[in-house]
N, C-alpha and C positions, 0 to 999 in steps of 0.2 A: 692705729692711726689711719685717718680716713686720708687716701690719697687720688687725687682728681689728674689725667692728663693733663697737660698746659694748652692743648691747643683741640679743636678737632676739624675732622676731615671734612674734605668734600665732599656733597651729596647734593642731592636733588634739593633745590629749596632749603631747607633748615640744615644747621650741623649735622654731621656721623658723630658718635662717640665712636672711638678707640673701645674695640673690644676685649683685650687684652694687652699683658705686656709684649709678649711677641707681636702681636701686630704693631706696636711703637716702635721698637727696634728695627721690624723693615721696614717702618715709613724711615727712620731715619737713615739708615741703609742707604735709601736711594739717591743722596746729596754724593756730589765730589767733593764737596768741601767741609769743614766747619765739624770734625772730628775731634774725638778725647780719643787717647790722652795729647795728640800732637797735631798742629799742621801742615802745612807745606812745609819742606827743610827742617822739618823736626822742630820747630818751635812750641814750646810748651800749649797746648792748647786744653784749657781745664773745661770745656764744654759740649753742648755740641749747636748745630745750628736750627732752625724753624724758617724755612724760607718760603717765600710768597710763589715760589713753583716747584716745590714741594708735596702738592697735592693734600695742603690743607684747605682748608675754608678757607674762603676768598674774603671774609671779614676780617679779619687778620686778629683776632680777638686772642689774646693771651691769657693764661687762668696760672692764680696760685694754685700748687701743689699740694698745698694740705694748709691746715688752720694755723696761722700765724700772725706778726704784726710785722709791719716795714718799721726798720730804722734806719735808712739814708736810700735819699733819691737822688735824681737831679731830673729836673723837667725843663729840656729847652727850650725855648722860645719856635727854635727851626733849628735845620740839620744845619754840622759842622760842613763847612766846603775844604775839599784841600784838590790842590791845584795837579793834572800827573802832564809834566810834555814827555816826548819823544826822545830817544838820546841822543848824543854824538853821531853824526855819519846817518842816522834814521832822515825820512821826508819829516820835516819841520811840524809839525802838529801839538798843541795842548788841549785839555779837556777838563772842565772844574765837576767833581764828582762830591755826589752829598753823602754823609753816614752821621746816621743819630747819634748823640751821646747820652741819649734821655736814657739812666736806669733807673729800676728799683731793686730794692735788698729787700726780701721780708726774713724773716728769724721764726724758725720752727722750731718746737719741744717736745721732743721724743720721750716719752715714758710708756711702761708696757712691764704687766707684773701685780700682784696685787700685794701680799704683804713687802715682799721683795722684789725692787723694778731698779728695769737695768733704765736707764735716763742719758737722752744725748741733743746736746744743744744741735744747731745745723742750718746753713742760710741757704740760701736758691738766691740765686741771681738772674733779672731778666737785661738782657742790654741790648740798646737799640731800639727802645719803643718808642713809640710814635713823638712826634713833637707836638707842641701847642697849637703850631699851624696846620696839623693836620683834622682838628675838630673844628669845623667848618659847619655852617647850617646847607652845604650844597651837599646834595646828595653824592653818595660815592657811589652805591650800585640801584640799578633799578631791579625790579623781578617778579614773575608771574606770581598774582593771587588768587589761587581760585582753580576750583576742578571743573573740566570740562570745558574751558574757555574757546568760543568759537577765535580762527584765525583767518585773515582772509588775502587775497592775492594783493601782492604791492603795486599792481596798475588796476585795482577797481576805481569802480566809479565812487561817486557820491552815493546812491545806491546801489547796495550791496547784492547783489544776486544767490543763487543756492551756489551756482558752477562757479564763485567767487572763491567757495568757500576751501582750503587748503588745511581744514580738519582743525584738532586741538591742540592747543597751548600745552607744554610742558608744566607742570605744579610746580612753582619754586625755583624755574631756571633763571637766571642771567639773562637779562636783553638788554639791548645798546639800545636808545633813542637815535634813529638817523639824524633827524633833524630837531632837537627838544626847542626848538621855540613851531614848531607847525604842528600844531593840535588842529583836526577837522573834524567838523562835525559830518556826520551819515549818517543813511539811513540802514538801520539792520534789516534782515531777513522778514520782521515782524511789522518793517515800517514805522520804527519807532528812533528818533533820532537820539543817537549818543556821541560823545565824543571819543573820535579815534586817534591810535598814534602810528605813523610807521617804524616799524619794529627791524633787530635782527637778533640772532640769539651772540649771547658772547662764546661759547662755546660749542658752535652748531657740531651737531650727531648727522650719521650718512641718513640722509633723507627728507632733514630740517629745508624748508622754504629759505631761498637766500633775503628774503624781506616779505615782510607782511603785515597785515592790518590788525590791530585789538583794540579794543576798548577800552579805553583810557583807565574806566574803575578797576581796573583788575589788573595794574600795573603798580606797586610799592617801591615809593621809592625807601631805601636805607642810608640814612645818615651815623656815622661813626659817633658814636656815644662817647664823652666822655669818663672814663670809670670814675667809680663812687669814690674813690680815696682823694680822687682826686677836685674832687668837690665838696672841700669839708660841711660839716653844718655850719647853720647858723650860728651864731653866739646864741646864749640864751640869759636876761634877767633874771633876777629875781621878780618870781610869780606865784598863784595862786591856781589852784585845781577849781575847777568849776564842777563839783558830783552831780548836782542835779542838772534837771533844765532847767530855764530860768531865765527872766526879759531885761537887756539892758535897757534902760532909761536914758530917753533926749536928756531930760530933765530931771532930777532928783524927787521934784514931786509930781510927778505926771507919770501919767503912763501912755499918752499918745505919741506915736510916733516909736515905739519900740520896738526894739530886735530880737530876734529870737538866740537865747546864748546857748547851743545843748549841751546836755551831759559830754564831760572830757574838754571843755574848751579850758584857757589855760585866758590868765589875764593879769595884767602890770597893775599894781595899784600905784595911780599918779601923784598921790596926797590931800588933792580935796577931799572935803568930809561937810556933810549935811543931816541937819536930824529935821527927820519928816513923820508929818503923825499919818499914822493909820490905821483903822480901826477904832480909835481913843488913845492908842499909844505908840510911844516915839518910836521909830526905826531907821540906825544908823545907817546912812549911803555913803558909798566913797565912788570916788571918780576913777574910773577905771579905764584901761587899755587893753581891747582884745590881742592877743600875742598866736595865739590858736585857737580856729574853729571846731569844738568837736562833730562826731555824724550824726544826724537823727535831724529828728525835724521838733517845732517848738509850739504848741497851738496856744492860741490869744484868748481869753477869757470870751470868744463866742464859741470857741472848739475850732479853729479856721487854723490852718496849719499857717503860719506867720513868716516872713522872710529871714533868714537867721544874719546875725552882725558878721561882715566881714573882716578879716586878719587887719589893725590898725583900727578899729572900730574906737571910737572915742564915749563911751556915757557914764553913766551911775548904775551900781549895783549895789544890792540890801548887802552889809558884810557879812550879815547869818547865814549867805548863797556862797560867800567863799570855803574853798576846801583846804586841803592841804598847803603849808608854802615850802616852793621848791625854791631852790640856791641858786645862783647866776651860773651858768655853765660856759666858760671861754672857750672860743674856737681858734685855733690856731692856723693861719692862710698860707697857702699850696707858694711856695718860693719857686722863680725861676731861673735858670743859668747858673746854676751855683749848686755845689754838692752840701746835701743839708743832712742834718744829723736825726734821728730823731728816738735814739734808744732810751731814753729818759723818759721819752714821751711819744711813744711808738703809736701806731694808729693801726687797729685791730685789721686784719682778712681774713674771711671765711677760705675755707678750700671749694673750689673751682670761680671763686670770685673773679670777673675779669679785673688784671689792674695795667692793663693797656693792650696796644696793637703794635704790631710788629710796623717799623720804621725803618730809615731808607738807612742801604746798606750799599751802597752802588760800585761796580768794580766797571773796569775797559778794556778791551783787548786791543792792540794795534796792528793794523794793518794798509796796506800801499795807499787806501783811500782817507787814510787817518784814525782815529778812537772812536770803538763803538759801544756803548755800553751795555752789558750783559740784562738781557732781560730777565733776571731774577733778582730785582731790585732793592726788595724790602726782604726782612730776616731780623728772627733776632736769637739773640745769644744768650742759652740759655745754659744756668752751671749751679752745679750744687758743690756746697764744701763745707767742713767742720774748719771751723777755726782752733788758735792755741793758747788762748789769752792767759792763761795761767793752767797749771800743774793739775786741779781738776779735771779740765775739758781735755786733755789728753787720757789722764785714767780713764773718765765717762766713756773715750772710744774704744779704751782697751778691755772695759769690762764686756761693754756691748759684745765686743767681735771673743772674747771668752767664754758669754753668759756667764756671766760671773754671781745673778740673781737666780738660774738657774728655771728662767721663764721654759712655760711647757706651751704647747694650744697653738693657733695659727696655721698657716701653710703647711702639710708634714711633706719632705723630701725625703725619696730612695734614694741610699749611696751606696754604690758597691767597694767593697773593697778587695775583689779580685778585677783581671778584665771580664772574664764571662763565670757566671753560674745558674743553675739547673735552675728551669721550670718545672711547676710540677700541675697535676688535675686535683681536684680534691673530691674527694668520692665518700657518699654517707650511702653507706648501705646496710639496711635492717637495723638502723638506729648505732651504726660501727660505721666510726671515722677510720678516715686511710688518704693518704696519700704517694701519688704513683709520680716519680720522674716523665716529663717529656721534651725538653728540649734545650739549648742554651740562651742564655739573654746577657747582652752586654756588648761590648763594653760603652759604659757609658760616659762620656767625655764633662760634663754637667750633671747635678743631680735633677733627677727626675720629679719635678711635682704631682702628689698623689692626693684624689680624691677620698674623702673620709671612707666615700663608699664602697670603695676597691681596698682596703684596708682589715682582710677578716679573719676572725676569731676559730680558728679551726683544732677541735680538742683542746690540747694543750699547749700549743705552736699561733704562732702569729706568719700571718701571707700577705701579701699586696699583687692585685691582680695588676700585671704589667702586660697581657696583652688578648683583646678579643677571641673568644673561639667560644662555638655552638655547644652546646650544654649535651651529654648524653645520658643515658638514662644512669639516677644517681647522681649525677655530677653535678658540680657548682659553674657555670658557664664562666669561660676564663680559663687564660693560663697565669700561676702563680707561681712568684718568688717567695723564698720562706727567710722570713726573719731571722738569720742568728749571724755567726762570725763576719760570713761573707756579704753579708747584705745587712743595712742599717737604716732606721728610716727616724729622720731629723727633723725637728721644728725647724722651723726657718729663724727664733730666735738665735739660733744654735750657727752665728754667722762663723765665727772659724773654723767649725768640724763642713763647713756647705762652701769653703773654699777662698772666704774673704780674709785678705792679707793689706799690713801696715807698708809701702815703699818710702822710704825717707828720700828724696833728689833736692834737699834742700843746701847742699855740697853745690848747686848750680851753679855756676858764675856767670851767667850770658843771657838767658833766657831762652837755649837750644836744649833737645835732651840727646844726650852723649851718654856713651855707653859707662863710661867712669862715676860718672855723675851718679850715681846708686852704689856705687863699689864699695864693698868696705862699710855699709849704713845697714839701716833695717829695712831687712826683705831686698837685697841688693840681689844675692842670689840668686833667687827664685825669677824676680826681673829681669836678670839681665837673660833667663834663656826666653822669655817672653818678646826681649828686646833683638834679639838675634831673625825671628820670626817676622817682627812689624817693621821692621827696618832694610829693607830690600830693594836696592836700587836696580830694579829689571833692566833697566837700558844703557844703563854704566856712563849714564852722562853726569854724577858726582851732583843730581841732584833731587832730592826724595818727591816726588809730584801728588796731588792729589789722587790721580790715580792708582798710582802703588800704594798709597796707604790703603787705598778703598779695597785694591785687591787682596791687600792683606789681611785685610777686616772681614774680606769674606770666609775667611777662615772661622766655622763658629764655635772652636775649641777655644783659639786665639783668643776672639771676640769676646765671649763671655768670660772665660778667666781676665781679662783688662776690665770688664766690668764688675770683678769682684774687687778691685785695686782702691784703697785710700793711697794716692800719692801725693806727698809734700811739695810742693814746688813753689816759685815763685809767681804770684800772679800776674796776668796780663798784663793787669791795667793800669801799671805802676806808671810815673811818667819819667821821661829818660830824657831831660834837657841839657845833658850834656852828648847825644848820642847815642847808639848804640854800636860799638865796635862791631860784635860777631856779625849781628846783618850787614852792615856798611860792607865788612870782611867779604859774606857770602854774593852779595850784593854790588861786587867789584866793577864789574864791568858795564853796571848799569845805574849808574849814581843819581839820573835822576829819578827812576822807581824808588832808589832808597829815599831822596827825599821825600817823596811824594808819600813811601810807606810813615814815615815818620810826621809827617803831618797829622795823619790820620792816626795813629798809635797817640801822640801826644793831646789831642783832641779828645780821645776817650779817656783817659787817665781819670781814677777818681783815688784808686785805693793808699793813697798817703793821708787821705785827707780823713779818712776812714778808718786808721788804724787800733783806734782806742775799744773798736766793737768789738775786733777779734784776733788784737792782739798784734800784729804786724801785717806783715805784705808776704809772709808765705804760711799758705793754708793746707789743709788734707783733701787734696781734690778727689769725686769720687765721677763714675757717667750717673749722669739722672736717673737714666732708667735701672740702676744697681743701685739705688739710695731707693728708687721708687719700692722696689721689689722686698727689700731688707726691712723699712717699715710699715708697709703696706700690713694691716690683719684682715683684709675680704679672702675669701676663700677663692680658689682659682675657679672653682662652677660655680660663683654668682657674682655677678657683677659691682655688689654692696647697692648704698643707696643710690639712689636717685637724682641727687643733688645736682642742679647746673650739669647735665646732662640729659640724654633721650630717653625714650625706656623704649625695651626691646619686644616683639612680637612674643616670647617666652614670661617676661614680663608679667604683659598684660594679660595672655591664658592665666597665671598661675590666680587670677580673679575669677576665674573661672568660670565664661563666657560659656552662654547656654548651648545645649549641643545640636548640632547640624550647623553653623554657625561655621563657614570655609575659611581656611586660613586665608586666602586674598580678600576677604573680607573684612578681617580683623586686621590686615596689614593697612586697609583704607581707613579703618578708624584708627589704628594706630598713630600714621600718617598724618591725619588731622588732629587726634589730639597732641602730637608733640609740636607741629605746627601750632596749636595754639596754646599750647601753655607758651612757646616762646613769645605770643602776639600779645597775651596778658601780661607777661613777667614771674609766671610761676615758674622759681626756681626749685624750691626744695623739695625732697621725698617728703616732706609731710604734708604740704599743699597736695602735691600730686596726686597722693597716697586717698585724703579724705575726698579728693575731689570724686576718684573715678570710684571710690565706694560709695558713694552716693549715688552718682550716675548706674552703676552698674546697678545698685538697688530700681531707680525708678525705671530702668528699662529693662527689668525681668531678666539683668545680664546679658543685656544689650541685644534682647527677642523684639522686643516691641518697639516698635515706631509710634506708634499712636494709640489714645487710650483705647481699651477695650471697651465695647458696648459705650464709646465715647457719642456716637450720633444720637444716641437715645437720651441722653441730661441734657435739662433742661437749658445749660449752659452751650449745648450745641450752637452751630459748629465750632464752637470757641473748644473743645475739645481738647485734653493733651496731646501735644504732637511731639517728636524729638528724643532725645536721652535723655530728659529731663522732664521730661510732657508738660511744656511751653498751653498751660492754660489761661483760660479769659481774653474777651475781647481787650481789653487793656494793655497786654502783655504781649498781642502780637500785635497793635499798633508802634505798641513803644520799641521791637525789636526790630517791625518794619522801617521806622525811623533809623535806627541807630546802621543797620546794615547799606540803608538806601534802597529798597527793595519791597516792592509789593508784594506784601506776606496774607494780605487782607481780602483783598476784592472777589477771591473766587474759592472754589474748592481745589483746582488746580496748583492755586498760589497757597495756599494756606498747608496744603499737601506737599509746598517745598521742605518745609521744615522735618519732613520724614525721610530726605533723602540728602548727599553731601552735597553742599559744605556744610550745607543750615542745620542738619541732625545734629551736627556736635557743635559747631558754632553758637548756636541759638543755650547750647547749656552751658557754654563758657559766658554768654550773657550775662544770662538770668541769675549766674552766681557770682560771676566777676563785676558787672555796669547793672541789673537791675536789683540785688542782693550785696552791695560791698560787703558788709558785717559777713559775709561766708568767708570773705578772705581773711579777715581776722581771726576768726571759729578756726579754720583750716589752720591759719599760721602757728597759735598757739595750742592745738592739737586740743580741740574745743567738739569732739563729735555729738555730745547732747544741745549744744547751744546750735552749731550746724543745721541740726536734725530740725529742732525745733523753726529754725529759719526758712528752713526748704521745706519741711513741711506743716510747721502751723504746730503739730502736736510731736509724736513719737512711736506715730504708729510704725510698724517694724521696725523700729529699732534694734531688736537683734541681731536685724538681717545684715543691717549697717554694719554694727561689731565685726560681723562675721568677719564679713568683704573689708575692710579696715586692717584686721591682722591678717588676714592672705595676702593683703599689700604689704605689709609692714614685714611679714615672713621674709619677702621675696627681694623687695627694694627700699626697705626701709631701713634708717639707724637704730634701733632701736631708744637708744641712748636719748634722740629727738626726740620722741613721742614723749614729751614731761608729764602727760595724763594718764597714760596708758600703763596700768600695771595689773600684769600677768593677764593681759587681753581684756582688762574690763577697766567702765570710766567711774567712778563716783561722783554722785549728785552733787558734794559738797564741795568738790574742785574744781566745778562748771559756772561760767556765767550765768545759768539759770536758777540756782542756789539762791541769786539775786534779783529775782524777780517774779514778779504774785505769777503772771500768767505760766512760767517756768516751774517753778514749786509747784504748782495744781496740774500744771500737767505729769509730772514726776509722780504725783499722789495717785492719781487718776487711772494711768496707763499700768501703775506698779497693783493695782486696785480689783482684785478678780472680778468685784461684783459690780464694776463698770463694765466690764465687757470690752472695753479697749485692750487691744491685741499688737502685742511685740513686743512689750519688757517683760521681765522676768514673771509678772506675776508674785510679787514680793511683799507677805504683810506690814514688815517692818521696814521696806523703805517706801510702802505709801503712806505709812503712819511720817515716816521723815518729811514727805513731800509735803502730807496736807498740814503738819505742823508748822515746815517754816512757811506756808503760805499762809496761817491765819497769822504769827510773826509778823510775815512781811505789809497785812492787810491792817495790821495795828500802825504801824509805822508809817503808812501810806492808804487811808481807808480810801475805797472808791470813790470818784465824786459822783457830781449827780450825772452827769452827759456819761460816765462810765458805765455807772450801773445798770445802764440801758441799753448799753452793747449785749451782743452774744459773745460767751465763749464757749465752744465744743455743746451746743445747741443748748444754754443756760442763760438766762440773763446774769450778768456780773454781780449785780443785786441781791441773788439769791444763793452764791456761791458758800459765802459762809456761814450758813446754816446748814446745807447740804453737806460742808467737811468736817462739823462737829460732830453731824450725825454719825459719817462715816468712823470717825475717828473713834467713838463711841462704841459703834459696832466692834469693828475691828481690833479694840481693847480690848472687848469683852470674848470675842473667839481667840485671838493670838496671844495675846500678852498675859 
């Protein structure tokens, strides 16, 4: 099961991902509040918290956990208010403090096993996300775009001096506008006027300017996106496919004034109907509604590429142009203030999809000058639990934590089963195994996760190398444990032999955890000497603080064993409008914190209203990051896919960038390209994946900047420049547009594109805004359709392949890849399959005795190629304006004659 962080960290500019699970546990670590399994005064607490100083991203972006669907939300309008004053005998003071009640529930399906799999239902809870009012079109953060960005002193003038100048701009940092309504115009360095802003940094480093000048263009502002769930589709009619391209009609007998409909548009038939002659016979038209535009463009019976109809477009279409008809598809609309159900009709999430931002969580301290509010304001509450709806979903947990399927593969964990036992060296000498004792190892409090690589096969006996040491002659470098009585090594299936245990506390009566409370139940035992541990009132003032839990947590024997814990307890988020005794109890001497707590508690409340999904209002809480861990299958050394995350400097080597090629180097492309997949929206390892093998192909593995021997074509200086070699004058007109940037005027300027941002910017262009169809090719794992887009034909195409599975090796799903099997694509699974120019080239390049260089060189699948290309030329013969084109230096005209031939030959040598 593919398992994404919820949130990620701070960095420069764009997210961190979370490198590991130990790195999520110390981020969480560092909160005093907002602990599993309890909070302050021992109150059941089944989560843990995500707060806005924290040291996550400052977007506050929250992400599902793994592949799932939500069934109940609640989306507030705005945060709940509840009112805190001062008590008795305190200076008189009140304060009204906001906390979201906005959650989501999504529902995840654990299976894992192939003939036999162990299967476990399981929800994530996020609470406190953002409210309605918090998606605004006002920007929330502004931040630096762009490398190199000059900065200049906050008392220059209108013109800008060199001694003005107070260096570069951070990539990606945080700036506050001092003033956002005084934008000025200056003059730069070059005397050329732009508009400026005065800046500060929001999080200034020793040395940062306390105010200074930049340039307006290189300032982003970021607006909080709404997440996609939460913006359902459209509704959809009942419609028709439009396969070809093909011209709506003003008119039913006319053809003046027509639009151009492309392939993929999608269209209502409204019920008029018209028979119109053409040709000498009748042709039925009906009156139609564009619903959807497809891409492409639509040419007019002079070859003139034509405007295409827009979305609501009103005309006549021949009904022999309609395609397929599709069913009305209902949309069901996002409810607010109210806890909505929707497991009947659940609404899918990808894992790492955002499906919200953390929201206001606000607390107060008091003191002689009155309440001040804690500036960690936003947070949210994040919890995983197994519900008990019936007598199944308990087995399902108890088989899992038995393996009861009796699942092998995954994570393998060393457990010892003494405290210490012997290391040893392994030593082959003269083709004679031996092993010699050196030292002790252990004990180990947790098991130890082990690399497959350290895991080896010595004679007859099994080792895992458990710790570094220099290799001597003979020897296997490493020191090793040996496999038998004393030492064991576990799948991570294997959850009860690796130390996860069932607590029953569902004996609670209060909503405190008390040490009785377990007694006498399953796994009472074993808890309650855990509970003796976490429960430690250091200062014997009779009441448990954040702090002492936190110190006790820093115990990581403690720590981890609670994070192997299912315990049962009573949820949160019940609501208690009769009271709640025990806090009122604890809470004696300060009755109006208890009211004020009870506002806030009854405000959040959802789970009565929610009971039918999982059964009642007491669940098997577990921490996140011990649910994470439990079904997670990535291997501890690699990070898995790709997906709505970063990709790492290791990453990108394993593309295998040409050599002399410095790692600070590859860290700046790295850098830009994760920065710009975020600025496109390329979320997934398979976009990524095809992206940068392509790229790495057109830049010799990212050697070249510009083409070779490029000033000598005749196409000079329009030459390729970039990762992508950004050719024809056309193309850096259109990129010079798109960036706002003279790419054009000189060699100087045209020579941007060889160095950052433009190097890799300019090939997120040319594939993302001048090539869309790449993103399609990309999405659905389309690398011959691709190919063919970015390059016209196929030529290396191998190369591609290659660089594709070193991605796919490395940070890929495999699973994703739907084309991709055992590293190679078939012609017939490609969009190209379907199309003359696609099939000829498929013939062609597959064709020894073309001499096109990069596929396989394959008689029998150029004989595939040029077959379905004379197919496809039956079905669609050239016209005349076609057959006067070139393809791959042929007239179109003459093509199929020349594939008979080949076909001919080539029957008569191969077949």
């Amino acid at each position: 099961m593919k398992i994404v962080y919820p949130m990620q960290l701070a960095g420069e500019g764009t997210p961190k991902e979370i490198a590991s699970l130990d790195e999520f546990i110390s981020q969480l670590n560092k909160l005093n509040s907002g602990t599993f399994p309890i909070g302050r005064n021992r109150i059941w607490h089944g989560g843990v918290h995500l707060s806005e100083k924290g040291g996550w991203h400052s977007s506050g972006a929250v992400r599902a956990i793994a592949d799932g669907e939500i069934v109940a939300y609640r989306f507030a309008t705005e945060p709940a208010k509840a009112t805190r004053k001062s008590e008795a005998g305190e200076p008189e003071h009140e304060i009204d403090l906001y906390t979201s009640p906005s959650f989501c529930l999504i529902r995840h399906r654990y299976e894992v096993g192939e003939k036999n799999k162990n299967s476990l239902t399981f929800y994530s809870l996020y609470m406190h996300i953002a409210c309605e009012n918090s998606y605004s079109a006002e920007p929330e953060r502004y931040v630096v775009d762009g490398n190199d960005v000059s900065i200049y002193k906050g008392s220059a003038g209108l013109q800008l001096k060199s001694e003005d100048k107070l260096g570069v701009a951070r990539k990606g940092a945080e700036v506050i506008l001092v003033d956002r309504n005084n934008w000025s115009e200056r003059y730069n360095l070059r005397n050329e006027p732009q508009i400026y802003q005065l800046m500060c940094y929001a999080e200034p480093k020793a040395g940062d300017p306390e105010l200074f000048y930049i340039a307006a263009k290189y300032i982003k502002a970021e607006c909080k996106m709404k997440p996609n769930w939460l913006t359902p589709p459209e509704s959809k009619p009942a419609r028709y496919t439009v396969p070809n391209n093909t011209w709506l009609r003003k008119t039913a007998d006319s053809t003046e004034e027509s639009a151009g409909v492309p392939a993929g548009s999608e269209v209502v038939l409204l019920g008029e109907q018209q028979m119109v002659t053409i040709n000498g016979g009748l042709t039925d038209f009906r009156q139609v509604q564009v619903f959807k535009v497809g891409s492409g463009t639509v040419k007019n019976s002079a070859n003139q590429v034509m405007a295409n109809a827009s979305k609501g477009s009103i005309g006549w279409l021949a009904k022999n142009k309609f395609g397929a008809a599709l069913t009305a598809e209902s949309s069901i609309p996002i409810e607010f203030d109210k806890v909505v159900l929707r497991d009947s009709n659940p609404i899918a999430v990808q894992a790492g999809e955002v499906i919200g931002h953390w929201g206001e969580h606000q607390v107060a301290t008091l003191s002689m000058s009155g309440f001040s509010i804690d500036p960690d304001q936003k947070a949210v509450h994040f919890e995983v639990f197994v519900g008990e709806k019936d007598k199944r979903e308990k087995q399902e947990l108890n088989d899992c934590i038995q393996n009861k399927a009796q699942v092998t593969g995954g994570q393998d964990y060393l457990v010892l089963n003494k405290d210490k036992v012997v290391t040893y060296r392994l030593i082959s000498h003269k083709k004679q195994l031996s092993y010699e004792a050196l030292a002790k190892f252990g004990p180990l409090n947790t098991p130890l996760a082990v690399k497959k690589t350290d895991i080896v096969t010595h004679g007859t006996q099994k080792f895992v190398r458990v710790r570094e040491r220099a290799a001597e002659k003979d020897e296997l470098a490493g020191e090793f444990v040996l496999l038998a009585s004393d030492a064991e090594l576990l799948s991570q299936h294997d959850w009860g032999k690796l130390g996860v245990k069932l607590v029953d506390g569902s004996n609670d009566p209060d909503g405190f955890l008390d040490k009785e409370d377990t007694e006498g139940q399953e796994g009472g035992i074993f808890f309650s000497t855990l509970y003796d541990r976490l429960i430690i009132d250091r200062d014997n003032d009779n009441v448990l603080s954040g702090d002492e839990i936190k110190s006790a947590l820093a115990d990581d024997d403690l720590a981890s064993k609670l994070r192997q814990l299912f315990i049962k307890h009573e949820s949160e988020w019940i609501k208690r409008e009769k009271g709640w005794p025990r806090l009122e109890k604890e809470l004696a001497k300060q009755p109006e914190l208890y009211k004020y707590a009870m506002q806030v508690h009854n405000n959040m409340a959802w789970v009565e209203e929610a009971k039918r999904i999982f059964g009642g209002n007491k669940m098997w809480f577990i921490h996140p990051a011990g649910m994470m861990e439990l079904v997670n299958e990535l291997e501890n050394e690699n990070l898995g896919c790709a997906c709505y995350r970063d990709l790492t400097l290791d990453e990108l080597k394993a593309l295998k960038p040409a050599i002399g090629i410095s790692d600070e180097k590859l860290q700046g492309y790295l850098d830009e390209f994760n920065s710009s997949f975020n600025d496109f929206g390329v979320k997934t390892c398979v976009e990524k994946a095809h992206f940068l093998a392509q790229v790495f192909h057109e830049s010799g593995s990212l050697y070249y900047t510009k083409e070779e021997g490029g000033s000598t074509q005749d196409y000079s200086p329009w030459y390729g420049r970039g990762l992508i070699q950004i050719t024809f004058e056309s193309n850096y007109k259109a990129y010079g547009k798109y960036v706002d940037e003279d790419v054009t005027s000189s060699a100087d300027n045209r020579d941007k594109l060889t160095v950052s941002p433009h190097i890799v910017k300019s090939a997120y262009w040319y594939v993302y805004v001048g090539k869309p169809a790449c993103k399609i090719a990309f999405a659905s794992d389309d690398l011959l359709y691709s190919t063919m887009l970015i390059n016209g034909g196929l030529t290396h195409y191998m190369d591609r392949v290659k660089k594709l599975n070193l991605a796919i090796n490395k940070f890929g799903s495999p699973s994703e890849f739907v084309k991709n099997s055992l590293g190679e694509y078939r012609f017939e699974e490609s969009k190209i399959y379907n199309q003359r120019i696609g099939a000829l080239a498929w013939g062609i390049w597959n064709d020894i005795g073309t001499k096109k260089y990069g596929v396989s060189d394959n008689p029998n699948e150029a004989l595939k190629g040029y077959r379905r290309f004379l197919h496809l030329l039956e079905v669609q013969p050239f016209t005349k304006s076609e057959g006067n084109k070139k393809w791959y230096g042929r007239f179109c005209r003459q093509w199929r004659g020349y594939v008979e031939q080949r076909i001919s030959l080539l029957e008569r040598d191969y077949e």
